[in-house]
C-alpha positions as CSV (number, residue, x, y, z in Angstrom):
1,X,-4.3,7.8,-6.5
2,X,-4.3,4.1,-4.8
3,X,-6.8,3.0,-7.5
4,X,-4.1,3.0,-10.2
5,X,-1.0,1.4,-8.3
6,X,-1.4,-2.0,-8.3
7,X,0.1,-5.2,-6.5
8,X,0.6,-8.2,-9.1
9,X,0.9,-11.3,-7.5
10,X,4.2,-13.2,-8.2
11,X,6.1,-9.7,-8.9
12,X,7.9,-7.8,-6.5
13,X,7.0,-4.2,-5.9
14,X,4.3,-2.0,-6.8
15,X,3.1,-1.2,-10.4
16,X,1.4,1.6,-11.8
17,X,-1.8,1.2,-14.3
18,X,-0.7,2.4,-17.9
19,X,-3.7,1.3,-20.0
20,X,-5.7,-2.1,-20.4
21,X,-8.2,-4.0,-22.0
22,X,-10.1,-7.3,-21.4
23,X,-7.3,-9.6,-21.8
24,X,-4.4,-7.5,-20.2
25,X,-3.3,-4.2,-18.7
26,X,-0.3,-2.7,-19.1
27,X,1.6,-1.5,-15.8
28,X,4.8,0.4,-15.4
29,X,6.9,-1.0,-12.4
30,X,7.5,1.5,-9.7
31,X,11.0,0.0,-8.8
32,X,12.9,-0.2,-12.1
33,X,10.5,2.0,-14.6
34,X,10.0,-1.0,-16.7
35,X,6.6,-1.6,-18.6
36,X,5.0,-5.0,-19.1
37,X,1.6,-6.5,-19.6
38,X,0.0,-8.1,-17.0
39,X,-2.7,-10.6,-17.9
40,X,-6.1,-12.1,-16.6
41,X,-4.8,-14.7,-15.2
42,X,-2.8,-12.9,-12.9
43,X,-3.9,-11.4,-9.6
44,X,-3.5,-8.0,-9.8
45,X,-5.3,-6.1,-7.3
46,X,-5.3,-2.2,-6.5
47,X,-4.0,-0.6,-3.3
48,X,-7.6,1.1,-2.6
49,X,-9.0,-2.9,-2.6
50,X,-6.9,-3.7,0.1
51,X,-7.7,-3.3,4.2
52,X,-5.9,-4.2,7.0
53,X,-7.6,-6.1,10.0
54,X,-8.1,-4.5,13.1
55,X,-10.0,-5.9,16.4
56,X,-13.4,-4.3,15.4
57,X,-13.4,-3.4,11.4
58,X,-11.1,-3.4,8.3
59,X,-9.2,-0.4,7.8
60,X,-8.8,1.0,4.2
61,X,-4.8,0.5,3.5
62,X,-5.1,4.9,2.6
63,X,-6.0,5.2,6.2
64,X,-3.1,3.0,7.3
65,X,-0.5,5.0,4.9
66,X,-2.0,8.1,6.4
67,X,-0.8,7.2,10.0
68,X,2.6,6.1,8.9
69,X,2.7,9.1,6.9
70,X,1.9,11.3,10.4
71,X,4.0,8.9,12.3
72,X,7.1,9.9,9.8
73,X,5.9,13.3,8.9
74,X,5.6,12.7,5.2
75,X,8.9,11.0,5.0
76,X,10.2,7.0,4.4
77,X,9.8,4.9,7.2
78,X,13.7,4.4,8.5
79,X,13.3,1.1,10.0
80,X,15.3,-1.5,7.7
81,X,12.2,-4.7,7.4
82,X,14.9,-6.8,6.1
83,X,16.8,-6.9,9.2
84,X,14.1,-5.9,11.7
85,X,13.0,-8.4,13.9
86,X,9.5,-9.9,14.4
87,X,8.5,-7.6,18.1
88,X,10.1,-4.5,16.8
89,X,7.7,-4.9,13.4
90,X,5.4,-5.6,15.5
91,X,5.8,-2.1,17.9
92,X,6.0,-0.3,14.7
93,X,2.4,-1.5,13.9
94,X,1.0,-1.1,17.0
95,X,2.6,2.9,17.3
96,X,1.1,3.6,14.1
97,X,-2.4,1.5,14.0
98,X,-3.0,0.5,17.9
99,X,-6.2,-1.6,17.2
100,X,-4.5,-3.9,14.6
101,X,-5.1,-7.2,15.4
102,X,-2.2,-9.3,16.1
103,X,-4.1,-12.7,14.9
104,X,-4.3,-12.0,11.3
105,X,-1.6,-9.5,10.8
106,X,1.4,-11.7,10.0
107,X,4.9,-10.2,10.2
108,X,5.0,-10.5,6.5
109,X,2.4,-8.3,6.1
110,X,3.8,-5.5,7.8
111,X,6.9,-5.8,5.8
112,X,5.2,-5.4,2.6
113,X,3.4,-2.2,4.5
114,X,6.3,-0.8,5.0
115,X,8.1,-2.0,1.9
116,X,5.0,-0.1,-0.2
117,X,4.8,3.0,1.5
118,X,8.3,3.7,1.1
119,X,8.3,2.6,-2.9
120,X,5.1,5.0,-2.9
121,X,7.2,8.1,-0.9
122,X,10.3,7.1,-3.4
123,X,8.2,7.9,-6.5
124,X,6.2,10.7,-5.1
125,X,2.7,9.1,-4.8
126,X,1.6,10.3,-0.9
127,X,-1.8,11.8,-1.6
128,X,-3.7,8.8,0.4
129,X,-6.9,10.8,0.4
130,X,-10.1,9.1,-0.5
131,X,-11.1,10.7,-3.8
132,X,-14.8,10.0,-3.1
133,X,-14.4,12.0,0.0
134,X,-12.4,14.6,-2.1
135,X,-15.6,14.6,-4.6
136,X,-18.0,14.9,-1.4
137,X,-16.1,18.2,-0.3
138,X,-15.8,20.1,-4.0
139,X,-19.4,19.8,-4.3
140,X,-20.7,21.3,-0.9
């Protein structure tokens, strides 16, 4: 699923991946519903390319959506990032990925986290399971 919502650069929110060709693709936004091409040019980068940094490896953003989605038992995470405060973002991480590491994780980042895993809980879009894990398991 994470492999077709996409992060343009320069755009707020998350976008969905309608079709594309070499020059452009076409996403749907998931705030507003809207449909607009997105070009070459543009960074545009799917939610299964992204990690987050821990003290030993790079966690797969699924797995980190898959904590907060145990943490909050499947539903949005309640903690407002616009008026949260930089220690309580951090303690959120930290309850939900303990290894992250606090060097290369700004504050930033875990308020687009949290600001994406509640746009993807809004629009119904929680299966964070790998699908080449899910094609591993249907043919044993």
């Amino acid at each position: 699923m994470l492999e077709k919502i996409l992060a343009v650069t320069g755009k707020p929110g998350l976008f969905k991946l309608i079709s594309g060709s070499q020059k452009m693709i076409i996403v749907e936004s998931l705030l507003d519903g809207k449909r607009m091409p997105a070009y070459a040019h543009e960074r545009v980068i799917a939610l299964s390319d992204i990690a987050m940094y821990t003290e030993d490896e790079e966690i797969p953003l699924r797995q980190v959506f898959e904590a907060i989605q145990k943490k909050e038992g499947g539903k949005a995470v309640s903690l407002d990032v616009k008026k949260a405060g930089d220690d309580e973002l951090h303690a959120y991480m930290a309850a939900v990925l303990p290894a992250y590491d606090r060097e290369r994780v700004h504050t930033s980042d875990i308020k687009k986290l949290i600001s994406w895993y509640n746009l993807l809980t809004k629009n119904d879009l929680t299966d964070f399971s790998d699908p080449q894990e899910q094609k591993e398991q249907k043919e044993a």
